[in-house]
C-alpha positions in Angstrom: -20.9 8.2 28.5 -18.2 8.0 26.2 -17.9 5.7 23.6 -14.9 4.4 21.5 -15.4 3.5 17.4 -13.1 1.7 15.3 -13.8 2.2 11.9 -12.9 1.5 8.4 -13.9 2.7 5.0 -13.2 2.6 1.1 -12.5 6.3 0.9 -13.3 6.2 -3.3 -16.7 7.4 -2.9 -16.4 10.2 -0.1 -15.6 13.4 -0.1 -13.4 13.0 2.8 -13.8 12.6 6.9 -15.0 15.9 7.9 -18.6 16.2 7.7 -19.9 18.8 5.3 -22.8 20.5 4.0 -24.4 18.6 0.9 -21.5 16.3 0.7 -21.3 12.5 1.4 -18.8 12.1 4.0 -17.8 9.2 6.3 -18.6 11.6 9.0 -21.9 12.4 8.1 -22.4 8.5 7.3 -21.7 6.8 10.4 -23.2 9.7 12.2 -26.2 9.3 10.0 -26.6 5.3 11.0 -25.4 6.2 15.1 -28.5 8.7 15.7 -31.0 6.0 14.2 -30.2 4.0 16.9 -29.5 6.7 20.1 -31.6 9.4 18.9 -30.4 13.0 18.9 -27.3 14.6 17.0 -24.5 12.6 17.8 -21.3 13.8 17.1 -17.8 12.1 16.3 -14.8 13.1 17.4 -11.4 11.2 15.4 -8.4 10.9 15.4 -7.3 11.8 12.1 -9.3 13.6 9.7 -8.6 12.0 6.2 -8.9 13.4 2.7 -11.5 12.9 -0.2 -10.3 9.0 -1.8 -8.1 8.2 1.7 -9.1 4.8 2.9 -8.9 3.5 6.5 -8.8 0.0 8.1 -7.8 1.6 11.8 -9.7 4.7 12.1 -10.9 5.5 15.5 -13.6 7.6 16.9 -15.2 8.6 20.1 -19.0 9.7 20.9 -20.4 11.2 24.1 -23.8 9.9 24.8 -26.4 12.0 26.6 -28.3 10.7 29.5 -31.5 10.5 27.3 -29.0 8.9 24.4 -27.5 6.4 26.5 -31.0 5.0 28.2 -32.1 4.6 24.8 -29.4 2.4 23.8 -29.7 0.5 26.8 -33.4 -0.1 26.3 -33.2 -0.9 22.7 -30.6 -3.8 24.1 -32.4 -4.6 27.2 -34.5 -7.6 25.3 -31.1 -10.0 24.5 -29.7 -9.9 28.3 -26.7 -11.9 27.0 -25.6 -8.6 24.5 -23.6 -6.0 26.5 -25.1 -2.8 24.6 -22.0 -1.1 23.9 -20.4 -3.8 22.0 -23.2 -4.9 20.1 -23.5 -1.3 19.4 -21.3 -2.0 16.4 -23.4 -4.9 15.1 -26.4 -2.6 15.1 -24.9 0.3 13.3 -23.4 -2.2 10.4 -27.4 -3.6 10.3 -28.5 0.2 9.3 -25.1 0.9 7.0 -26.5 -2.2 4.9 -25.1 -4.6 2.9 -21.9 -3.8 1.5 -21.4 -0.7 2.6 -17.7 1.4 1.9 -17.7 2.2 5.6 -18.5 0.3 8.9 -18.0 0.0 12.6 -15.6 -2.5 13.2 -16.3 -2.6 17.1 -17.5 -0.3 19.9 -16.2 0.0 23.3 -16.7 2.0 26.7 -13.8 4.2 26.6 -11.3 4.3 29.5 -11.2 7.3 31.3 -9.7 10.4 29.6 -9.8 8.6 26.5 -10.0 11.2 23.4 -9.7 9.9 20.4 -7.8 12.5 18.8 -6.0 14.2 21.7 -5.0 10.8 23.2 -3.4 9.8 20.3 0.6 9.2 20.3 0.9 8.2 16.8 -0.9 7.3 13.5 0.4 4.8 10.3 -0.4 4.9 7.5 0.8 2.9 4.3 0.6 3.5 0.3 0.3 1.3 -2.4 2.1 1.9 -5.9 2.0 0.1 -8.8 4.7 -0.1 -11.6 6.1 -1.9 -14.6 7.3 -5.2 -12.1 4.1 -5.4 -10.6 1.4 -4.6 -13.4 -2.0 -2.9 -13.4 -4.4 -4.8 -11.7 -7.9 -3.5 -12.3 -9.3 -4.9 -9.2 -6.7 -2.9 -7.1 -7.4 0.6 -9.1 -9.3 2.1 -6.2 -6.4 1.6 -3.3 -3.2 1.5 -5.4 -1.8 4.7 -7.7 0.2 3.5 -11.0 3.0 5.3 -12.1 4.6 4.1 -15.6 7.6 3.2 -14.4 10.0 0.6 -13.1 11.0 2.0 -9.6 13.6 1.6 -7.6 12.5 0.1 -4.4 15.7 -0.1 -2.7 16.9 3.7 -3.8 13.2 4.6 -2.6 13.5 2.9 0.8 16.9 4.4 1.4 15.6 8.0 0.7 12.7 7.2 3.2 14.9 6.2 5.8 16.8 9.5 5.6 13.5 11.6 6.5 12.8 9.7 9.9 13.4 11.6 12.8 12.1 14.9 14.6 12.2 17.8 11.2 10.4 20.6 9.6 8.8 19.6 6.8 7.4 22.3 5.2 8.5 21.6 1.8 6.0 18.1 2.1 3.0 19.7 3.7 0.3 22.1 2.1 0.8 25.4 4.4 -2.1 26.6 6.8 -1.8 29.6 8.3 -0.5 29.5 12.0 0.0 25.7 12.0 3.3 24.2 12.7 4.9 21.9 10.6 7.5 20.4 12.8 6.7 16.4 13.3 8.2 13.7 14.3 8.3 10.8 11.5 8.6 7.7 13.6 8.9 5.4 10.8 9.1 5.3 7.0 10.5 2.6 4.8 9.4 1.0 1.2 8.9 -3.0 0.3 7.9 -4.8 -2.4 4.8 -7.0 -1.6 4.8 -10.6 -2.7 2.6 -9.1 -5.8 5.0 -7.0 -6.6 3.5 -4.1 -5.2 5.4 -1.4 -3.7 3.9 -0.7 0.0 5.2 2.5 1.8 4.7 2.0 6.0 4.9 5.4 7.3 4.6 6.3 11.3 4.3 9.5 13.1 3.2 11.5 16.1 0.8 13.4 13.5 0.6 14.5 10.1 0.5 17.9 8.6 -1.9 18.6 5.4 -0.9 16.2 2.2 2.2 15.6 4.4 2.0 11.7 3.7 1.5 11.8 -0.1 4.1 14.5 -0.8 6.2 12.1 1.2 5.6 9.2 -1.0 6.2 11.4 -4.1 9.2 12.3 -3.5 10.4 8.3 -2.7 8.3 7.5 -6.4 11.0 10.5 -8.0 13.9 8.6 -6.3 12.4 5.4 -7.6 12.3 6.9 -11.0 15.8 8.3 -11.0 14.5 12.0 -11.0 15.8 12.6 -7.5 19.1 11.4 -6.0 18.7 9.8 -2.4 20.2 12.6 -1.0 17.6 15.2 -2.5 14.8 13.5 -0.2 16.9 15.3 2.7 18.3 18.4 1.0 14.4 19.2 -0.2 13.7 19.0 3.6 15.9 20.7 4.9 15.2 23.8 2.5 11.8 23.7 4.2 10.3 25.0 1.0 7.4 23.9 -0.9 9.0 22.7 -4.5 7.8 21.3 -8.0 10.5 18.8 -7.8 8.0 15.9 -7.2 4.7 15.1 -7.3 1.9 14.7 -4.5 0.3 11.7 -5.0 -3.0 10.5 -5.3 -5.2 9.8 -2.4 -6.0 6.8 -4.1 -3.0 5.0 -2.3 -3.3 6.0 1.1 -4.6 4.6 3.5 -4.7 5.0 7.5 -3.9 1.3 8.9 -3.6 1.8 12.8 -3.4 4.7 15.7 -1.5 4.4 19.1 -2.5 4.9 22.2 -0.7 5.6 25.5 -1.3 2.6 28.3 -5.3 3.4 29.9 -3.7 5.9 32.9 -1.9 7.6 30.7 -4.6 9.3 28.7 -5.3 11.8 30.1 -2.8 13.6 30.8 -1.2 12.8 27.2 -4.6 14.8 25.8 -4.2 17.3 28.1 -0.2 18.0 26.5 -1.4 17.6 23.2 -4.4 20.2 23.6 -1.8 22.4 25.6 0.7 22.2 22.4 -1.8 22.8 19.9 -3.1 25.9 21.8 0.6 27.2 21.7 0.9 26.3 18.2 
């Protein structure tokens, strides 16, 4: 039985998605508070893994539940005849993750068939935050907005984003891993000023390479800043080298908003390209 979680989390205090080995994790969290309720070893599958201090309010997740898994969770549910187990699956794991917690299950559904939560996937948005001299330091926003001493330019930044979208190599804004492409399609990417003051970056893709997004956004904040000319945003691409022109920015910012899915027949056969392309990758 497979089993679709929508998650979000306050990435501050994580050392990242991935479950690891001694580390706290979001991962290892909500895996944690999922096998006190089903028993076992449960394991997530996501969509997109996400870096130590990256937030999410649209993660997704999927778990397969073993027979022995499943009648458990059933039973457990059995006593309110009213509750349809699976969705009040996600009322039960935010009782265990406690008051307060920096990561919770938003909801839980049965998952259509040939749902995969990762391989499914068509696209993924995320957005950044930046502060500068308009908009002021607010201390209550530290932990999901990056400051840069500055007063940017928002519509020289927005411009320069604009000139990135489309199907590219972009090498020179990811971190290199050996035999992994670096050819994506950037759907989307354009700056605004909130009505705070805060500079928000909504960036769309069919995936992300590693520190792809934040080397993105630095390279808009060195427009902004009047270090790099629109143009350069392009040029630096299209040199498809790694450069010290600009700086990554902190994961502090990010944050993963919303992924997209392909219509319910469509699954499938969209995870079975996607696993296909990887492979040749």
């Amino acid at each position: 039985m497979r089993i679709r979680l929508d998650i979000a989390y306050d990435g501050t205090h994580f050392r990242g998605w991935a479950r690891q080995p001694g580390l706290r994790t979001v991962q290892g969290t909500i895996e944690s508070a999922l096998a006190r309720i089903v028993g076992g070893d449960p394991r997530l599958v996501v969509a997109g893994r996400t870096d130590a201090g990256v937030h999410a309010t649209g993660q997704v997740a999927h778990v397969d539940l073993d027979d022995g898994q499943r009648e458990r969770l059933f039973t457990r549910t059995r006593r309110d005849a009213a509750s349809d187990p699976v969705d009040r699956l996600a009322h039960r794991l935010r009782g265990v993750l406690g008051a307060y917690p920096d990561a919770t299950v938003l909801r839980t559904s049965v998952a259509p068939a040939g749902f995969d939560a990762r391989f499914s996937a068509v696209w993924r948005r995320y957005e950044y935050r930046v502060g500068d001299e308009v908009s002021g330091y607010d201390p209550l926003e530290r932990a999901r907005t990056t400051t840069v001493r500055a007063r940017l330019d928002v519509e020289a930044m927005d411009a320069a984003a604009r000139s990135l979208i489309g199907l590219h190599d972009f090498a020179a804004y990811c971190k290199p891993r050996e035999e992994a492409t670096t050819i994506r399609t950037l759907l989307e990417f354009d700056w605004h000023r909130s009505g705070r003051g805060i500079l928000t970056a909504n960036i769309k893709a069919d995936a992300f390479c590693h520190s792809m997004v934040r080397a993105l956004v630095g390279a808009c904040v060195a427009v902004g800043e009047g270090r790099l000319t629109v143009r350069d945003a392009a040029t630096l691409r299209d040199a498809g080298e790694r450069t010290s022109a600009f700086k990554v920015l902190a994961a502090r910012g990010l944050t993963l908003v919303e992924v997209g899915y392909p219509a319910d027949d469509l699954l499938a056969a969209r995870a079975e390209q996607t696993r296909a392309r990887r492979d040749a990758e």
